[in-house]
N, C-alpha and C positions, 0 to 999 in steps of 0.2 A: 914245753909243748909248742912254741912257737917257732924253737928249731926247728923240731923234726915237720912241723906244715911246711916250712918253709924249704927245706928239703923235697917235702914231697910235690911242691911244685916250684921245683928249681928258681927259688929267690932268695934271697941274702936275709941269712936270719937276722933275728933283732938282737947284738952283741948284749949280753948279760954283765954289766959291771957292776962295781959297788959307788959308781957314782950317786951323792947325794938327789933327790929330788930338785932341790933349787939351785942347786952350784953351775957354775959358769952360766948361767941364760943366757942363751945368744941375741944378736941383735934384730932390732922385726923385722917384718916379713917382707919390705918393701925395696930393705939392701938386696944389690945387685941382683934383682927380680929378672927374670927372661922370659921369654913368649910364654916356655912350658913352666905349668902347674905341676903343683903335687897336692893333692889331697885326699888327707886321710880322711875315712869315711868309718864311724862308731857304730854297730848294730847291735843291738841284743844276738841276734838269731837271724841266719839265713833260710828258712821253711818255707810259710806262707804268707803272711801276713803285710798290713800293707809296708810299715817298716822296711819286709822284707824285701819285698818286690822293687821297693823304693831305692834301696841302695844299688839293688841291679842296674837299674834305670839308671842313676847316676853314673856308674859304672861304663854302659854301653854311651851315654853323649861326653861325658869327659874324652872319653877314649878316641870317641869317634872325631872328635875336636882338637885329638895331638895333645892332649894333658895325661897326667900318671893316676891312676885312682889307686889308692890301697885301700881294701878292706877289711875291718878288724871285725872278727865275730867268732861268738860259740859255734859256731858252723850249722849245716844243715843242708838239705836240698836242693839248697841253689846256688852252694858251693860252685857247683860245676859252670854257672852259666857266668859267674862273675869272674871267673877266670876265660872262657870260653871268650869273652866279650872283654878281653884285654887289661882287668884287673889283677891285681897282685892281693893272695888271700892270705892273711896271717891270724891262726886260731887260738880265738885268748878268751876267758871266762867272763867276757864285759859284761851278760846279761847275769852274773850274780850281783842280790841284794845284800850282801854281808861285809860289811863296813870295810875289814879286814882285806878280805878280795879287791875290792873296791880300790883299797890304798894302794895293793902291790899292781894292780893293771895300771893305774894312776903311773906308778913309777916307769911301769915295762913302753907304756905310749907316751908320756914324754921323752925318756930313751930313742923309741920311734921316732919321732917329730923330729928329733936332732938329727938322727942319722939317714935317716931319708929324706931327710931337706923339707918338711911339709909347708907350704903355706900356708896353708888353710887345714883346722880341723873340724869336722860335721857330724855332728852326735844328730843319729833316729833313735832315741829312746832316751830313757831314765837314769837308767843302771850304768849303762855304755853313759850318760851325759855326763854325770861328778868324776868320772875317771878322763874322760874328754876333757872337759873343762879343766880341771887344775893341768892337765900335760899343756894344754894352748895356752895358760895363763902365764906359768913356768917357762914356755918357751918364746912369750911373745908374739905369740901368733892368735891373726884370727880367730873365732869362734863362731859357730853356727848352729843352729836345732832346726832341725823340723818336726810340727805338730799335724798327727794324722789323724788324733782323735780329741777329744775331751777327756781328760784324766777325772778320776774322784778322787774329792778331796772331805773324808769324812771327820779330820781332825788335824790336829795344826803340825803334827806329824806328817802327814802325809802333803802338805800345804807345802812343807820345806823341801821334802823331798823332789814332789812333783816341778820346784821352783825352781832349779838348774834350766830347766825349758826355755826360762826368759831369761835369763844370763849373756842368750847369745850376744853377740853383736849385732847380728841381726838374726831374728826371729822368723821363720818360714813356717806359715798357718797352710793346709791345702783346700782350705774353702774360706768365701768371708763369713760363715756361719762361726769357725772355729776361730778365725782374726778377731770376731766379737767378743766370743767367750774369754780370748786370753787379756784383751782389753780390756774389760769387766773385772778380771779377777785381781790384775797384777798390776795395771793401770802402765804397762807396758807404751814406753814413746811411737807416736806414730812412724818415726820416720827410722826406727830398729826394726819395725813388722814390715813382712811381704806378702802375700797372698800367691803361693804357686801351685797350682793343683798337678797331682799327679798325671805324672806322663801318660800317657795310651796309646799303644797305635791301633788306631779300628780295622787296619790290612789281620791281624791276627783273628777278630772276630767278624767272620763274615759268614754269613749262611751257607753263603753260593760256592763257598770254597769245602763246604761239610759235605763228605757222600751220605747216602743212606745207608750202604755199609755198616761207617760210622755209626750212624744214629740206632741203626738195628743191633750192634754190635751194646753199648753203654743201656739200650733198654732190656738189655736179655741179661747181662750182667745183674742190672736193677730184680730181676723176675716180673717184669711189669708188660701186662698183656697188649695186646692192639689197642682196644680201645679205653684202656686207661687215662685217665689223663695226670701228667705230672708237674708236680708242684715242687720246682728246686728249689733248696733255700742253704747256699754254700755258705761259706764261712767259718770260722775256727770254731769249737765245742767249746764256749766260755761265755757263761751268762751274761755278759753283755750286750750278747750278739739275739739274748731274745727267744732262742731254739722252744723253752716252757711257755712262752706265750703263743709260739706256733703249734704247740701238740695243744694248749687249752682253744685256738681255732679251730683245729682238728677234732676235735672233741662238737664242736659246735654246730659244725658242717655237717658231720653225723646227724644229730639230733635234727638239724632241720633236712633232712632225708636226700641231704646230697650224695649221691652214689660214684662211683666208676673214677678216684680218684686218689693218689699215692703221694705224699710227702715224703722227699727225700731230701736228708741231710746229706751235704758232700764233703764237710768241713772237716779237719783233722784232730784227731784227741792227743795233744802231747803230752799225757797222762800227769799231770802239774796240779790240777783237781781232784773232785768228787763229784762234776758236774756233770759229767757222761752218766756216771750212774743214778744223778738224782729226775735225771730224763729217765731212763727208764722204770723206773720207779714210778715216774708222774702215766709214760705211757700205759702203765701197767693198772692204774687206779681210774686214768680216763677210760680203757678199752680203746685204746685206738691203735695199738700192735697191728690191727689188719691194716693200716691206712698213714702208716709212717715206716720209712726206711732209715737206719744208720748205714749208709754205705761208704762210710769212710773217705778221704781224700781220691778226686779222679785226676786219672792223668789225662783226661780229654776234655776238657770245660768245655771248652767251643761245640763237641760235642752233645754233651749234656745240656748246655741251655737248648739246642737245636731238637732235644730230646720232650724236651720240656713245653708247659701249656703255659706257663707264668712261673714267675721269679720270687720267691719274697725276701725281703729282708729286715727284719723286727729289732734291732737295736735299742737298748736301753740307754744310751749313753750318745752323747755327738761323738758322729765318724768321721766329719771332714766328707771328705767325696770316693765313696768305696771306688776301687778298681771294677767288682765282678756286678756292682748297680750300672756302670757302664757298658760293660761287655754282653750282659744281658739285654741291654737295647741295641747293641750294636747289632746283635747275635737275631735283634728282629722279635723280643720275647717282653710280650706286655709287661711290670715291676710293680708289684706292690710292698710299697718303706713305711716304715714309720717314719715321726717327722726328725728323729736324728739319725736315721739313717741316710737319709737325703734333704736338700732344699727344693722350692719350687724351681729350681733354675736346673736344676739336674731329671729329675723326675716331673714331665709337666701332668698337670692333674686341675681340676678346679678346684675354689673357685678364680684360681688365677689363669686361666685357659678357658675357651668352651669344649662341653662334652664331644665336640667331633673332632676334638684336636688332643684329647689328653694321648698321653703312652703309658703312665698307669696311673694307683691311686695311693697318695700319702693317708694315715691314718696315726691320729696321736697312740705316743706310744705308751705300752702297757691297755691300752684297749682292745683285749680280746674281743669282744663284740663287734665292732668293727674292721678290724684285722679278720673277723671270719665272714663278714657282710663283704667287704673287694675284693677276698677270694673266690666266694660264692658267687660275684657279681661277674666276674670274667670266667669263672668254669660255665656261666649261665648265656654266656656269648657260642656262636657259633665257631668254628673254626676260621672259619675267614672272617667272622669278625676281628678274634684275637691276631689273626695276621697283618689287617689295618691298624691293628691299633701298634702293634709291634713293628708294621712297617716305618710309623710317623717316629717311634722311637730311636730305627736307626737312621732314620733321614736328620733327625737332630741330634744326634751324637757325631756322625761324621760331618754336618757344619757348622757344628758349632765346640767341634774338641780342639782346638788347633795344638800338637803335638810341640810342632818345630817353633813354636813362638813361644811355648812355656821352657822348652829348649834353650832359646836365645837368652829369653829372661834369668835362667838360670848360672848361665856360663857369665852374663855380664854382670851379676851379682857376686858368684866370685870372681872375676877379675877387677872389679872395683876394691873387693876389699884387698888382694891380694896387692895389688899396685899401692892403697893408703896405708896397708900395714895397719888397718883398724883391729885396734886389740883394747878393750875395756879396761 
């Protein structure tokens, strides 16, 4: 399989031989080193998520920096953008959990490493990390993770598994909320952790670049009248993200006779579950089918938030720093998080702000009652209320996101280790 991608966008497949795993390992990373990098980059999946997003982003400042990025993945989506933006995409099964798969990607990416010269290898996930991991370790190279979320660890199975994360050489948390959690759990050296939040540029979400067109265009799609007001809440179909504790607010909002208002889901179902269907099931026992939308994955976000009265985002688990709790302020669109969805330092809210400076309101999570109390609270604002509050939101994302300095941070972290030859 990794010929024929490799074929289909004219790059040099990865030679299949019957070389052993361990034999010959070449020397580290730091012999005859030159300006340009190579590194390979491990994803489960190119689709949506932030992972996904994430390896893009590498992708487009490696490139843009005169380095080589490869990226390995099940492909998806956003295939197109990572080649678009001057990666080389090579399609291998890394986001299987099956031990088996696992070892022969192991084999195929050390392979890699060799023959593309890598300095550096960079595992976003799990599945891609043990098959990362042993190719870097085998090859003497580097190692790297980035952590986008809090994993669950319900048993000492899932403890080991999840454990490849801290393995790296250096560890990359994308909030200090997640840098605690992995410090806490794995008691992880301080000076292996980084703190780099994901890239964003706020030029992509701007209001003032949205027509009404647009906007007219994503609510007629939705079926959602003039004076509707809507309540976006994107993100993947996968109960972490909370979707059952937004229909039981929905449910809630009804009952205290709030009217003229449409929940819509924009997140993608990659049918991996049973959790699309246990929403509707739920929607089906709450009554609230009039007042929730599945409209599947948009191709207009910037759009849609523009469409939209408020944002929410319910997380059951820490996220690090979502990308679209961002773009929704950028986009000018009050946020209502739970508190692992976001920090006070992303989402301001009291009581660490006063009321005329919040941009929206955290509520602990699994608290339906409250998660339908800050919904209710900003459908209960006027229109221009909601646009103050949504103005202060993009006034704080674009000064205080700085893109090109989590950029710098980035490229000088590997070039430090790529010149040490820092391999565990």
């Amino acid at each position: 399989m990794a010929s024929l991608t490799a074929a289909r966008h004219h790059e040099s497949p990865v030679t299949e031989t019957g070389d052993d795993l361990a034999e010959h390992p070449p020397s580290p990373a730091n012999r005859n080193l030159t300006g340009k990098l190579t590194i390979l980059i491990a994803v489960p999946t190119l689709e949506s998520g932030a992972a996904d997003h994430g390896a893009v982003d590498l992708v487009k400042l490696l490139h843009t920096a005169g380095h080589r990025p490869i990226v390995v993945s099940q492909g998806g989506r956003l295939v197109g953008q990572v080649i678009a933006h001057g990666g080389e995409f090579i399609d291998m099964n890394v986001a299987s959990k099956n031990p088996f798969v696992m070892m022969m990607c192991a084999r195929k990416l050390a392979k890699l490493v060799r023959q593309r010269k890598c300095h550096i290898v960079h595992a976003l996930g799990r599945a891609p990390g043990w098959s990362a991991y042993f190719a870097a370790r085998v090859n003497r190279r580097p190692f790297v993770t980035s952590w986008y979320k809090g994993f669950r660890e319900q048993n000492i199975f899932k403890r080991f598994y999840n454990g490849v994360m801290v393995r790296g050489d250096r560890v990359i948390a994308a909030s200090e909320d997640i840098a605690d959690l992995i410090r806490e759990r794995y008691q992880t050296p301080l000076e292996r952790m980084q703190v780099l939040p994901s890239s964003f540029d706020v030029t992509q979400f701007n209001p003032a670049t949205v027509s009404a067109e647009r906007v007219s265009k994503i609510r007629h799609a939705w079926g959602v009248s003039k004076d509707t007001r809507v309540i976006l809440a994107p993100g993947r179909m996968v109960r972490r993200k909370g979707h059952h504790l937004i229909v039981q607010a929905a449910q809630r909002l009804k009952a205290n006779g709030v009217k003229d208002f449409l929940i819509v889901f924009t997140g993608e179902d990659q049918g991996r579950t049973s959790y699309t269907g246990d929403l509707w099931d739920l929607i089906a026992t709450t009554d609230t089918n009039d007042v929730i939308r599945l409209a599947g994955l948009t191709g207009d976000l910037p759009a849609a938030f523009a469409a939209s009265a408020v944002a929410v985002f319910a997380s059951t688990q820490a996220e690090g720093i979502q990308r679209n709790i961002l773009a929704a302020q950028a986009m000018g669109v009050p946020v209502v998080a739970s508190d692992l969805s976001a920090g006070p330092d992303i989402v301001l809210t009291p009581p660490a702000i006063a009321e005329d400076r919040i941009t929206g309101i955290r509520f602990s999570s699994h608290d339906t009652a409250a998660l339908a109390a800050a919904l209710g609270k900003f459908l209960g604002l006027s229109a221009e209320g909601r646009r103050a509050v949504g103005a202060r939101g993009r006034q704080w994302i674009v000064s205080h996101h700085d893109a090109q300095a989590v950029a710098e941070r980035t490229l000088g972290l590997y070039v430090d280790l790529a010149a040490s030859g820092s391999a565990a």
